[in-house]
Every structure is written in C-alpha cells, then in structure tokens.
N, C-alpha and C positions, 0 to 999 in steps of 0.2 A: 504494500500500500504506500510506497516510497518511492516509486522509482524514477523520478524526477531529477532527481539526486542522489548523491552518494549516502549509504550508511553509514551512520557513524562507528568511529573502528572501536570503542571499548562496548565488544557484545561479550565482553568473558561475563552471561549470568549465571550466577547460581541460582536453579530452581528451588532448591530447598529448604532456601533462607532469606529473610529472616521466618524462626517457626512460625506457623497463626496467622502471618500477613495473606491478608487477602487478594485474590487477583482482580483484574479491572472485570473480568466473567464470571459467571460462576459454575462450579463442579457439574453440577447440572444442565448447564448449557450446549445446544445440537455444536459450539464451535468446538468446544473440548473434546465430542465425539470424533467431527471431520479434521479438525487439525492436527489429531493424531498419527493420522492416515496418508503415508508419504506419496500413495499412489495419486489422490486425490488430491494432492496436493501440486505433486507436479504436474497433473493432468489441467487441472484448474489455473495454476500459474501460468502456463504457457500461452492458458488459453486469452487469460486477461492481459497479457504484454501485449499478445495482437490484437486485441480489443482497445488497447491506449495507443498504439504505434499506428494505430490507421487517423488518429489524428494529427498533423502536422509539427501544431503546437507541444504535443506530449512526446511524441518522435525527437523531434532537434533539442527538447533541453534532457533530452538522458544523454542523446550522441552527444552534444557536444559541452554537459558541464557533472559529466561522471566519468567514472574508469569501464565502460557498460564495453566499450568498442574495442581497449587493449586485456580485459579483464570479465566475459562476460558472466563468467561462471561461477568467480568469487563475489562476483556485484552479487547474482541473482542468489547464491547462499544467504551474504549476509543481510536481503532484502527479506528472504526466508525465516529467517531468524530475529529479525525485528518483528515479522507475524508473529510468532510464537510466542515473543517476552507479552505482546501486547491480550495474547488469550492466556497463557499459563501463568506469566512474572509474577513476582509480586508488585502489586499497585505501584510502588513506589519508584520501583525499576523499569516499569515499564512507562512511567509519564517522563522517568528522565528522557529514556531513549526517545521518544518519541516527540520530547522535546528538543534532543540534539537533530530529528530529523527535519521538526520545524524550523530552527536556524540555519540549517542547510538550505533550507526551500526557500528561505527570503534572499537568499545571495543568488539565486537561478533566475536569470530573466534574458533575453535574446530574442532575436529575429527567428523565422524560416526562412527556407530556402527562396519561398515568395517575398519574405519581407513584411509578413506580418507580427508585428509584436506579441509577445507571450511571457510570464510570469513564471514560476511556480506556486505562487498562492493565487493566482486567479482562482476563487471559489470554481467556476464551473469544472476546471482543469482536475481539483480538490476532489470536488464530487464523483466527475467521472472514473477516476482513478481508484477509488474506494470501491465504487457502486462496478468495476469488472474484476476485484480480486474477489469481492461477496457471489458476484455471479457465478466467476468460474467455479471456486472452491465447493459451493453449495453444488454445481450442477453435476460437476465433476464424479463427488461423492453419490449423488440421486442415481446417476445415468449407471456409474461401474462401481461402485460397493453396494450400497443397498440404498431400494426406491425408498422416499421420504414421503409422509403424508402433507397435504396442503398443509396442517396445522405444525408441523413439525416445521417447513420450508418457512413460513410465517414467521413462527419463533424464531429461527435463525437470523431473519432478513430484521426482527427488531432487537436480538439481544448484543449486537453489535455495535448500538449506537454510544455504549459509554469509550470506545474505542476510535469509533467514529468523529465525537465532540474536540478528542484532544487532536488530531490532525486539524481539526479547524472546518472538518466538513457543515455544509449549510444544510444538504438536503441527501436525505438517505432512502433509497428505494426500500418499501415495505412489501414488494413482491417483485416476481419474474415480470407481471405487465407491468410493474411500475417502471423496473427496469428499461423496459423495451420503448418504452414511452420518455425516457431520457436519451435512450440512442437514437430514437427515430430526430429527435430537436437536432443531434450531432452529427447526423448520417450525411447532410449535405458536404461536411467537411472530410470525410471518410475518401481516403486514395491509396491507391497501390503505391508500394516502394521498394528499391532493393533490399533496405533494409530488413523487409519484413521473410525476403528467402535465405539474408545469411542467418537470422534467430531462427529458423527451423531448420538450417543446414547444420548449426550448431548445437541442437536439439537433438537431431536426427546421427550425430556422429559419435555420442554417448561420451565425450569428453566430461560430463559432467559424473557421470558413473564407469571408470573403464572397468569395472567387474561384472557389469552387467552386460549381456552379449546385444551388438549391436541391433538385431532383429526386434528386440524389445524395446528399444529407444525409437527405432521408426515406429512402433505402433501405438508407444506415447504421444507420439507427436502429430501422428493423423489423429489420436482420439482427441486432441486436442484441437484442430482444427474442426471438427463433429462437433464441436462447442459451440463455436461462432454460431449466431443467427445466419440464416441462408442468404440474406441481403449485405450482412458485412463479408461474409467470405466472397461471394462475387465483387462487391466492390473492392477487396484487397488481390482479386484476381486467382485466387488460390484454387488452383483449375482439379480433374480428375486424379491426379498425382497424387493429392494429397485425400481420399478419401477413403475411408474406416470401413473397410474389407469385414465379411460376416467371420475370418479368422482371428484379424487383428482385435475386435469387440469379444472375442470368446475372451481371448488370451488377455486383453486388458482387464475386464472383469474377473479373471480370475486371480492376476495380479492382486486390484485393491481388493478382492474379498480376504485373500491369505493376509495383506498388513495388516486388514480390519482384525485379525486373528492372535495379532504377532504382538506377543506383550512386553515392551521392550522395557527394562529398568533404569535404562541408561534417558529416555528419551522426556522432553520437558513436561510431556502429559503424566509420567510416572513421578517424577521428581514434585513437581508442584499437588501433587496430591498427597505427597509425604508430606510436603512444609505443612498443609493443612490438616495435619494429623487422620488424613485418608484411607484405604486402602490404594497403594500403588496404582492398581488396576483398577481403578476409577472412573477412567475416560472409556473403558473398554465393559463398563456391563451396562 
C-alpha cells in the first residue's frame, strides 16, 4: 500500500513485542486470515501493481523516485512487509512505519512522460493505491484459497479502515462495486506500457523465489493477470499470453489451499498472536 515510494529500511519488527500490545486489526479479522497466506498474497500483489501502473501518475513516481527499477524485488519485499506490520505489528510499530512511509510520500512529486503533474499525496493517487492492494489480496484469496461469503468480503472491505486513516486515505471502497465504481472514474486515464511487461517478465522469471521451479511463477503471474477487470486488462493490452489455462487454476488453487494449511511459527500471523497471549495458530482456525 506504499508503493509510490521507497520503504523505509528499519523493518527489523518484532512481532512478539511488546506482550499485550494490541494491533491496529484485530485477531479476528478476515485480514489476519488472508494475510497469512503467501499464495494470496502474491497473487493479489501482483495483481494491484498492475492495477496502479496503468495509471501514469502512479507509474512515473515509483520509476523514477524508488529503487523499484534497479531493485525490484527487494522494493516489492519490503512493500510486503510494511503490509504485515500494519495487520499483525503492534499499534505502535506499525503507525511509526507507516509514518516513515508518509514522509517519504511528501518528498514524491514529478511530471509524466506527458507532462502532467503528480504528487504522492494526491488523495485520489492515496485512495487508489489502497483501494487495488484491498482488491487484489481479498480476490486473490476468494478466487484460489477458499470462496468468501458476501458478508465475510464486507467485513474485510470495512475492517481495514483503521489502516486505511493513517496512510491519509479519504475514501475507502466498502465493496467489489464500490471498487469498480472508483476504477470506472480512473479508466479514462488507464494505458499500456513497457513497463507493465518487464513487472510480469520479472514475475514470471521466479527471481523473487529461485527454489520455486519456474513453471509455478508463470502461473502466479497469469493468475494474476485473471484478476484484473476484463476492461483494465485490454486497456493494459495484456493479450492471450497471459491467460489462466484450466491447468494453471488447478495448480494455483492448490498452491494457496496447502499455505492456507501450513502453520508456520516463524511467520508475523504466529508471532503476533503470541504477543497477544494467543494461541500461535490463530490466524489459521
């Protein structure tokens, strides 16, 4: 939900501490279920970077006032990881970071390639950029770990607003139409770019996971593209190539079903459920 600008580099957090301190969500929230869930996570990240990069504005100030172009994989970790502190941290760690991403976001401001002016705190810029990391992560999760009821998709779309306020967001979609009813206002601005085939060339090439075999990386990255609304992937041009084959959807699905499964101790949904004197496996019943 940063990616405008660069993260700030002290993300050494401890989830565990301080005991008792509460997070900015709560244990029972559908975020602590899905942002568990690294399938769903990468599916849904990839898919909101194309969702921001097809507009101009959000395009030129990651290229040209982040490390996104010499570095794109530790940008997109530590972008990763400022999620995380802001569903598991404790409150208090997570309003710094996300205040150190605010101070970052007021130094970003530049042209496009056209020459139209852009911020990083233009609210709309704000908004949009919240309202495709909510989209994808929830959809992600629906389409390939397990289907979400309307009322569950609901909850989700409103328990994120204490997360929402410290980015400085105005206006926060409370549903999938509300969403679409924000991209439809932004669609006119919506265009193809190079830039949008080296981030899935860079996707698709598994640099970010070399232990994972690269056959599994291309069908992250099409599931990802099966994300987009059917009107932003034409307008981003993103032709038959990239289309989510009935193999590719088994083998994704079956991906995030197994993390849904994979209880990790090491990971910030374990850890922050300990500071809260939880059971570890918390995020996962």
């Amino acid at each position: 939900m940063n990616r405008m600008s660069n993260t700030p580099p002290a993300m050494a957090i401890d989830f565990t501490k301080p005991f008792g301190e509460a997070s900015l969500l709560a244990p029972d929230s559908l975020q602590w279920r899905i942002f568990k869930n690294p399938i769903a996570m990468a599916v849904g990240g990839v898919a909101a970077v194309l969702l921001e990069f097809a507009d101009a504005r959000i395009r030129s100030g990651v290229w040209d006032h982040s490390i996104y172009k010499v570095d794109p994989i530790g940008r997109s970790q530590r972008t990763g990881m400022a999620a995380m502190v802001g569903v598991y941290g404790p409150a208090s760690a997570a309003r710094r970071v996300i205040g150190g991403v605010n101070r970052m976001h007021a130094k970003v401001s530049g042209e496009t390639p056209k020459g139209e002016a852009y911020t990083a705190l233009d609210p709309e810029l704000l908004n949009w950029v919240y309202a495709t990391a909510q989209y994808g992560f929830l959809t992600a999760y629906h389409r390939f770990v397990r289907p979400l009821s309307a009322a569950e998709q609901a909850r989700f779309w409103a328990d994120g607003q204490p997360v929402a306020e410290l980015y400085g967001v105005t206006r926060t979609p409370k549903s999938e139409a509300e969403f679409l009813a924000m991209m439809e206002q932004l669609l006119p601005r919506f265009e193809p770019h190079p830039i949008n085939s080296e981030f899935l060339d860079m996707i698709r090439s598994g640099r970010a996971a070399p232990s994972v075999p690269r056959f599994l990386h291309k069908a992250l990255a099409r599931a990802a593209v099966s994300l987009l609304p059917p009107v932003v992937r034409e307008r981003l041009e993103l032709g038959p190539e990239h289309d989510l084959g009935a193999r590719d959807r088994i083998m994704v699905k079956a991906m995030g079903k197994l993390a849904d499964r994979r209880k990790d101790p090491t990971s910030p949904a374990w850890q922050a459920a300990l500071r809260l004197g939880l059971p570890g496996d918390t995020a996962w019943r």
